[in-house]
C-alpha positions as CSV (number, residue, x, y, z in Angstrom):
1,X,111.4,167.9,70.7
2,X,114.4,165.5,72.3
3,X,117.6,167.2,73.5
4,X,120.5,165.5,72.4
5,X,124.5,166.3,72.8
6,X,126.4,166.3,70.6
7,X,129.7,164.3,70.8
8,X,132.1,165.4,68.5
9,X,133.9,161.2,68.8
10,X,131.2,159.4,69.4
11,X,131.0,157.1,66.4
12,X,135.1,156.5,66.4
13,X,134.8,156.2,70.5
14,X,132.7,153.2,69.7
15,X,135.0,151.7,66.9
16,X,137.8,151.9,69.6
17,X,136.3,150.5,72.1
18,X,135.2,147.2,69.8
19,X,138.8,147.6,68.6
20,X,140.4,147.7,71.8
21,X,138.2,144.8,73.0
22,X,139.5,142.4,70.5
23,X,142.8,143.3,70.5
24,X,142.2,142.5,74.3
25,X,141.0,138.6,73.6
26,X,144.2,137.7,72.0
27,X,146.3,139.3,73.8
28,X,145.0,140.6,77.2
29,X,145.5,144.3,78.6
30,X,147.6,147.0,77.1
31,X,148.7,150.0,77.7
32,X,148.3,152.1,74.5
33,X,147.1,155.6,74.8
34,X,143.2,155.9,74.3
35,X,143.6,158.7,71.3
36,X,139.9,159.0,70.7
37,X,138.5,157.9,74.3
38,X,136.0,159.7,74.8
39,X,136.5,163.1,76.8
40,X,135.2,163.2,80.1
41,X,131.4,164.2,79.9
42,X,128.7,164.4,83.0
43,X,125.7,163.0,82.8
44,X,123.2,165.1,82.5
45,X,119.0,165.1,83.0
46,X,116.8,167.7,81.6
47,X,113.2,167.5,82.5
48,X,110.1,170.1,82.4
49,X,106.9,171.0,84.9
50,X,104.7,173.3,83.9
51,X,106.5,176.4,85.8
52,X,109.8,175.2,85.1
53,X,113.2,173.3,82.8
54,X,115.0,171.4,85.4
55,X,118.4,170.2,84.8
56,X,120.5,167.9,87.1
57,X,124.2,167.1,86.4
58,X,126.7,164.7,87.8
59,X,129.9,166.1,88.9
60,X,131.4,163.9,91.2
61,X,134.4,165.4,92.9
62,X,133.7,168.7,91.9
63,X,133.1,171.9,94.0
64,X,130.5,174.6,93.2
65,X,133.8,176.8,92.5
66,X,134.8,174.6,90.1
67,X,131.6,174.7,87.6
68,X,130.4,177.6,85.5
69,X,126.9,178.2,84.1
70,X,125.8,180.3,81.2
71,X,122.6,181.5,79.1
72,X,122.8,182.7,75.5
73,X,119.6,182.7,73.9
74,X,118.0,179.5,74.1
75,X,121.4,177.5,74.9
76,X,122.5,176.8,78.3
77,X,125.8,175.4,79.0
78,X,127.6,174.3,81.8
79,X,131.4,174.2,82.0
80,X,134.0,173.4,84.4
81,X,137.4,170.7,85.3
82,X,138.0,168.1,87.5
83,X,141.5,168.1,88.6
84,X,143.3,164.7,88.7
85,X,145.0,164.0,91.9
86,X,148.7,164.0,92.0
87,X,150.5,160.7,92.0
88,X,152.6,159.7,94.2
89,X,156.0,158.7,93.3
90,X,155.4,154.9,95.0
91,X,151.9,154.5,94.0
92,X,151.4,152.1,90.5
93,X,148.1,152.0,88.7
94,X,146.6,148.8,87.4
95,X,143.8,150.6,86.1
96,X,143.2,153.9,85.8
97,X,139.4,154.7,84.6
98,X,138.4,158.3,87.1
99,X,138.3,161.0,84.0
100,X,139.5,164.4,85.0
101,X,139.9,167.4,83.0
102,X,137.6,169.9,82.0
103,X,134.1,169.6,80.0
104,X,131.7,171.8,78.6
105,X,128.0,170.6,78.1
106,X,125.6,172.6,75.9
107,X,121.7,172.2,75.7
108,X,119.3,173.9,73.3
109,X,116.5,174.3,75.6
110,X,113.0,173.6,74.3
111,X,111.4,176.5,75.6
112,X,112.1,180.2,76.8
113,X,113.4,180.6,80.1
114,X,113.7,183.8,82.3
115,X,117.5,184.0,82.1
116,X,117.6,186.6,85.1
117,X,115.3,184.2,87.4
118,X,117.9,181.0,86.8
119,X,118.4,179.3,90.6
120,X,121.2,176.9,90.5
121,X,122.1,174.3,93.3
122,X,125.1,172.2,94.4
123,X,124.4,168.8,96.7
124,X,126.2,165.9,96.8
125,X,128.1,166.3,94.1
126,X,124.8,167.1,91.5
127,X,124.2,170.3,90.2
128,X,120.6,171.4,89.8
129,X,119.8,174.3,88.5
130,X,115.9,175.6,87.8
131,X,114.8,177.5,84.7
132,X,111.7,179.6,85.1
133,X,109.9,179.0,82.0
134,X,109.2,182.7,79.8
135,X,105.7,183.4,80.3
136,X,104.8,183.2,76.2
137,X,106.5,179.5,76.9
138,X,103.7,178.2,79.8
139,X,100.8,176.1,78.5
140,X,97.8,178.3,78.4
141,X,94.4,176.7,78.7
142,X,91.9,178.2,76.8
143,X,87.8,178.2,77.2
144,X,85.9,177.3,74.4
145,X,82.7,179.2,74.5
146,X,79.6,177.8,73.3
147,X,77.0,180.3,71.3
């Protein structure tokens, strides 16, 4: 079973990006507002072990206070905002591509998980956080006897 997010824009982020790319050609950088730019979305890895889900997000610029993880059922999401910087009244942008705001990822997860026994880290600006696969959820091996 592949995860995949769901992105609510995705097909008309791509039309506005071809879009905005040959408006560009003819007649070089502008300023419009992005209206269906994509919202600001971490990357995210979700891999398995035998014991274990392990999922590692990006969050450059974040703090652990600034991210919130939850379980319900077999969806875990992660949540949280990146606050832009202030400007400063001298300072012009040229370009301006750092997203900030706040996200919300949301994972079915494959397998059961031991919701009380969920370790989450924060290093360098990734977030890993461990699932303890259910025990029902673990790969059994089983002995075939022969008679």
């Amino acid at each position: 079973m592949e995860i995949t997010p769901w992105r609510p824009f995705g097909e008309l982020s791509t039309l506005r990006r071809e879009m905005d790319t040959l408006w560009n050609r003819f007649f070089g950088e502008t300023r419009f507002p992005k209206v269906f730019a994509q919202e600001w979305m971490p990357s995210v890895d979700i891999s398995e072990t035998k014991e274990n889900l392990v999922a590692k997000v990006e969050l450059p610029g974040l703090e652990a206070k600034d991210i919130d993880i939850s379980i319900s059922g077999d969806v875990l999401t992660v949540r949280g905002e990146k606050k832009r910087e202030k400007e400063k009244k001298e300072e012009h942008y040229h370009y301006r591509e750092r997203y900030s705001g706040s996200f919300q990822r949301s994972f079915r997860l494959p397998v059961g998980v031991q919701g009380d026994k969920v370790d989450a880290t924060f290093k360098n600006g990734v977030l890993k956080i461990t699932l303890p696969k259910a025990e029902e959820a673990k790969k059994k091996e089983i002995e075939i006897k022969v008679e």
